[in-house]
FIKE-294853 format. One record per residue (C-alpha): residue number from 1; x, z, y. Coordinates in pm, 1 decimal, padded with zeros to 6 digits, always signed. Each point is the difference from the previous one (the first is absolute). Last residue first. Example, Ala and Ser with C-alpha at 12.3 -4.5 7.8 and 13.67 -1.06 7.14 Angstrom:
<node><num>2</num><xx>+01367.0</xx><zz>+00714.0</zz><yy>-00106.0</yy></node>
<node><num>1</num><xx>-00137.0</xx><zz>+00066.0</zz><yy>-00344.0</yy></node>
//
This chain:
<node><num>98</num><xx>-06014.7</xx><zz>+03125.0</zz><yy>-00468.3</yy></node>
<node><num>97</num><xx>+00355.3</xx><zz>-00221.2</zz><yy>-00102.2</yy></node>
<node><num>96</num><xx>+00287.4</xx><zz>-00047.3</zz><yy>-00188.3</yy></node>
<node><num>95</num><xx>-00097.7</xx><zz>+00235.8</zz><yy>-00314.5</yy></node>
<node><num>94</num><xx>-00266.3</xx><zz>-00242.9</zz><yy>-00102.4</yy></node>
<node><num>93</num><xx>+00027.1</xx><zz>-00285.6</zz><yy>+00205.7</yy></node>
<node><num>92</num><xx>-00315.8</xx><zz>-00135.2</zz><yy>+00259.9</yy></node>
<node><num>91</num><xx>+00042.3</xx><zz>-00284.2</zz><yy>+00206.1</yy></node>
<node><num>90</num><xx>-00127.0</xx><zz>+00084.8</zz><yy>+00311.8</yy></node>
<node><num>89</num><xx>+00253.2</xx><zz>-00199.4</zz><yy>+00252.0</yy></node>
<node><num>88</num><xx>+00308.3</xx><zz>+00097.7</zz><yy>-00232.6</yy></node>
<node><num>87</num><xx>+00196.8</xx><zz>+00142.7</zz><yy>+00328.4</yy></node>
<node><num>86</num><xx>-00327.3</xx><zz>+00266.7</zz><yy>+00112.5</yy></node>
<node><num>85</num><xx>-00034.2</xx><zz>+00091.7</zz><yy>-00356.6</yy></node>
<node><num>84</num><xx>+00402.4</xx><zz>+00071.9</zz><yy>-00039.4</yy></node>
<node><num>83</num><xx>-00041.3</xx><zz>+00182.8</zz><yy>+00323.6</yy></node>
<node><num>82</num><xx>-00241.6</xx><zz>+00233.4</zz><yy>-00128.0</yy></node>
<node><num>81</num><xx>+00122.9</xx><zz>+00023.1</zz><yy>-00279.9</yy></node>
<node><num>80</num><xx>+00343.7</xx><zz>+00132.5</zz><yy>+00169.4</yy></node>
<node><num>79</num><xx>-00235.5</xx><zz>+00258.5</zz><yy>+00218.0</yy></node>
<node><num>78</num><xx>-00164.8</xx><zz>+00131.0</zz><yy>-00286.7</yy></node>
<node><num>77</num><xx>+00394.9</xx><zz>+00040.2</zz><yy>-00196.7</yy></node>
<node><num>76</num><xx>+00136.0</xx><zz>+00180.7</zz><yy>+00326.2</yy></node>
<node><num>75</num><xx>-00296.2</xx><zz>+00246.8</zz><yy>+00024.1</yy></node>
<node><num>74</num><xx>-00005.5</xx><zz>+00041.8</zz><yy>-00378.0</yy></node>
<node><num>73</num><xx>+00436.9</xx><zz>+00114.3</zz><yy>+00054.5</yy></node>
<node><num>72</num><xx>-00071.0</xx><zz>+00199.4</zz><yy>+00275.0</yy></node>
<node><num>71</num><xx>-00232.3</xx><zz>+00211.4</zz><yy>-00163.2</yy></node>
<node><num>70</num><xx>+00135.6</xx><zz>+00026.4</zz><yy>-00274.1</yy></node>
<node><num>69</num><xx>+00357.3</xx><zz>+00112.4</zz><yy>+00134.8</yy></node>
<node><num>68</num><xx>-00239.1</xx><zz>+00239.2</zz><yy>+00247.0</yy></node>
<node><num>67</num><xx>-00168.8</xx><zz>+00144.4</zz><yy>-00321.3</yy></node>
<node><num>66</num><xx>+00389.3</xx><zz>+00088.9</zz><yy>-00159.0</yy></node>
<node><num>65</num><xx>+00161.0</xx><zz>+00159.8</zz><yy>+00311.0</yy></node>
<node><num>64</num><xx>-00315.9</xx><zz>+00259.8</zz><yy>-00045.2</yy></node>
<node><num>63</num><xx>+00023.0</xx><zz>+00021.7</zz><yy>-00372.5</yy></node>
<node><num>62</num><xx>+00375.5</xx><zz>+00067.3</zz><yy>+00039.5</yy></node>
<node><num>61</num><xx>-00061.9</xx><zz>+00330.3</zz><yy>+00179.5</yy></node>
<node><num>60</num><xx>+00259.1</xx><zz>+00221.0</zz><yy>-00118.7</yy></node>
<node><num>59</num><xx>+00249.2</xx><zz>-00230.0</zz><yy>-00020.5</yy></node>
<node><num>58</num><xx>-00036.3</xx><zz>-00056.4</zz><yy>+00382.1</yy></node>
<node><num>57</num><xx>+00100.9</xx><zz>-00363.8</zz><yy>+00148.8</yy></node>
<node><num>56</num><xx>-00283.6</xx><zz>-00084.0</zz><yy>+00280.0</yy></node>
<node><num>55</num><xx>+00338.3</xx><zz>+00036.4</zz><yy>+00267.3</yy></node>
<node><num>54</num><xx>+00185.0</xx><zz>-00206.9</zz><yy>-00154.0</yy></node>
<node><num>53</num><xx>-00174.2</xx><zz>-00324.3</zz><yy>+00066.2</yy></node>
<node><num>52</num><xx>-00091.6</xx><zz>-00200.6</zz><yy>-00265.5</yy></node>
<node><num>51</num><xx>+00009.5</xx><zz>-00369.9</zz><yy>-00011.8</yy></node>
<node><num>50</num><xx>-00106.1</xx><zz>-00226.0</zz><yy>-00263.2</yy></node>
<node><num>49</num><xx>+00151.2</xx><zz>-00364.0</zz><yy>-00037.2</yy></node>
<node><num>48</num><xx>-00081.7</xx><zz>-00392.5</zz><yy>-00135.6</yy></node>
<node><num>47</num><xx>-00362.1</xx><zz>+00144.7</zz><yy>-00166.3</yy></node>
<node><num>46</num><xx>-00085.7</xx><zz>-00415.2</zz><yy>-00199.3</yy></node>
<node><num>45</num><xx>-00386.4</xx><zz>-00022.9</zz><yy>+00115.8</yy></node>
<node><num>44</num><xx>+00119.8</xx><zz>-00378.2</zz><yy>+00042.1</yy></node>
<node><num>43</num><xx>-00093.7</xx><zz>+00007.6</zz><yy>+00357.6</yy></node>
<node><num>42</num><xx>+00320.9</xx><zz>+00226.4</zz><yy>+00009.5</yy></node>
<node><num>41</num><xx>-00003.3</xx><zz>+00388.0</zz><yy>-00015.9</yy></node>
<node><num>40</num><xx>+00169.2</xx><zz>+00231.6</zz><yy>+00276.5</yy></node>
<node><num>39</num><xx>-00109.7</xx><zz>+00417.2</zz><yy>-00055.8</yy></node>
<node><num>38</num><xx>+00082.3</xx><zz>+00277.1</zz><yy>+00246.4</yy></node>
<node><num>37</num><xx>-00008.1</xx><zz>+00336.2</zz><yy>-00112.1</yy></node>
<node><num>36</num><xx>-00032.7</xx><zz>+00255.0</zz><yy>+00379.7</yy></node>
<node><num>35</num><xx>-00131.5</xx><zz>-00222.4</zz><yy>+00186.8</yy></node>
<node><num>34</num><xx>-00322.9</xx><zz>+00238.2</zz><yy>+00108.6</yy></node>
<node><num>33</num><xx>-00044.3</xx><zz>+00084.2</zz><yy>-00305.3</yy></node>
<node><num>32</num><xx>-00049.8</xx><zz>-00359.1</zz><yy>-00181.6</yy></node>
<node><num>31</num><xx>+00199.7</xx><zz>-00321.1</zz><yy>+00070.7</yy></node>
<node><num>30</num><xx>-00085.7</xx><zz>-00365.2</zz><yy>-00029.8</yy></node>
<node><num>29</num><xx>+00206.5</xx><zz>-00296.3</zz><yy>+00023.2</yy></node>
<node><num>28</num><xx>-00070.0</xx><zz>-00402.0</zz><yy>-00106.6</yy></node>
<node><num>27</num><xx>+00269.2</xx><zz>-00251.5</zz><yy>-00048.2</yy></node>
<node><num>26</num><xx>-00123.1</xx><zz>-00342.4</zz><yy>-00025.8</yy></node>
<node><num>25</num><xx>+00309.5</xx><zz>-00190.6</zz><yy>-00145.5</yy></node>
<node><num>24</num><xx>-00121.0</xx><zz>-00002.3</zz><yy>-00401.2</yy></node>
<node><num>23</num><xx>-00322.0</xx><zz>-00095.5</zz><yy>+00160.6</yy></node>
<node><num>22</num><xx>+00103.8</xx><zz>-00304.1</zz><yy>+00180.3</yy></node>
<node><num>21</num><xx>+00164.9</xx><zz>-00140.7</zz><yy>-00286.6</yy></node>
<node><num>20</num><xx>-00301.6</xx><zz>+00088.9</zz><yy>-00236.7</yy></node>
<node><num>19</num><xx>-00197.2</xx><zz>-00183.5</zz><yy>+00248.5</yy></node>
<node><num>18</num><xx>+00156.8</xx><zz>-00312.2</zz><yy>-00046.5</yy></node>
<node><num>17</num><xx>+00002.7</xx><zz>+00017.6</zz><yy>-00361.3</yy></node>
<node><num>16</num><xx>-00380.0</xx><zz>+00033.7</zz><yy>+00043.4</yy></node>
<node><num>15</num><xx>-00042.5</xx><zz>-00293.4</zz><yy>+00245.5</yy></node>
<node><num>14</num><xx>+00202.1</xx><zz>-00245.0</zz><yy>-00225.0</yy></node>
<node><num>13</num><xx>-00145.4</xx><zz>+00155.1</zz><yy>-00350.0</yy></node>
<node><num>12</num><xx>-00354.0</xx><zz>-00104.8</zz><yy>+00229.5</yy></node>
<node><num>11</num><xx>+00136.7</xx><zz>-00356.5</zz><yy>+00125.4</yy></node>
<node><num>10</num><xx>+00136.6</xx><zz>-00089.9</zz><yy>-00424.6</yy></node>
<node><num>9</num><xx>-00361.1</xx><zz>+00140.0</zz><yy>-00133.8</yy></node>
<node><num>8</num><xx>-00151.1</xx><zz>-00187.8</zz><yy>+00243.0</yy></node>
<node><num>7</num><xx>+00176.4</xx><zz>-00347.5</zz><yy>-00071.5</yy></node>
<node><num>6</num><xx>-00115.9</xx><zz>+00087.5</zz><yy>-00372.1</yy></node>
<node><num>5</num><xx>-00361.2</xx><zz>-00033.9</zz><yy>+00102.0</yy></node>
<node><num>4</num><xx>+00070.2</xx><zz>-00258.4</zz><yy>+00190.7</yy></node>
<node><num>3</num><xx>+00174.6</xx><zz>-00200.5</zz><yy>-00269.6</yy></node>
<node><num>2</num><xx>-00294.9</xx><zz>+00097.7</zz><yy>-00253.6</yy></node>
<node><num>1</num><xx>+00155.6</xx><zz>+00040.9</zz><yy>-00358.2</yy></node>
//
């Protein structure tokens, strides 16, 4: 096998193990109605907490409470690719990254 080629491989499982370390401590927030369900997820896409306020609580109107839990939770995991992409320098991962 090539000796550069395989001192590559090593430097990129280097980088990328690197990266995974930063990502796993990148916490990103986002929050729907006005702050009312709060979502943190790491760079890892991994959801750490979701916060509801009280006051958007009403049994009968769970479909409302549920579209700003959605919403809040795709706004966190676009902004956690986002950073993943921006810490992996363009390297593209299925799942990982946009």
């Amino acid at each position: 096998m090539n000796l550069s080629l395989l001192n590559q491989a090593r430097e990129l499982k280097s980088k990328l193990n690197q990266a995974q370390r930063e990502l796993s401590n990148t916490i990103v927030e986002a929050s729907s109605g006005k702050g009312a369900v709060k979502v943190t997820i790491n760079g890892q896409q991994k959801i750490q907490s979701i916060k509801i306020s009280p006051q958007v609580i009403n049994p009968d109107k769970a479909e409302v409470l549920e579209e700003l839990v959605l919403k809040a939770v795709s706004d966190a995991i676009t902004q956690s690719q986002k950073v993943a992409a921006k810490c992996l320098g363009g390297i593209k991962f299925p799942g990982l990254t946009k």
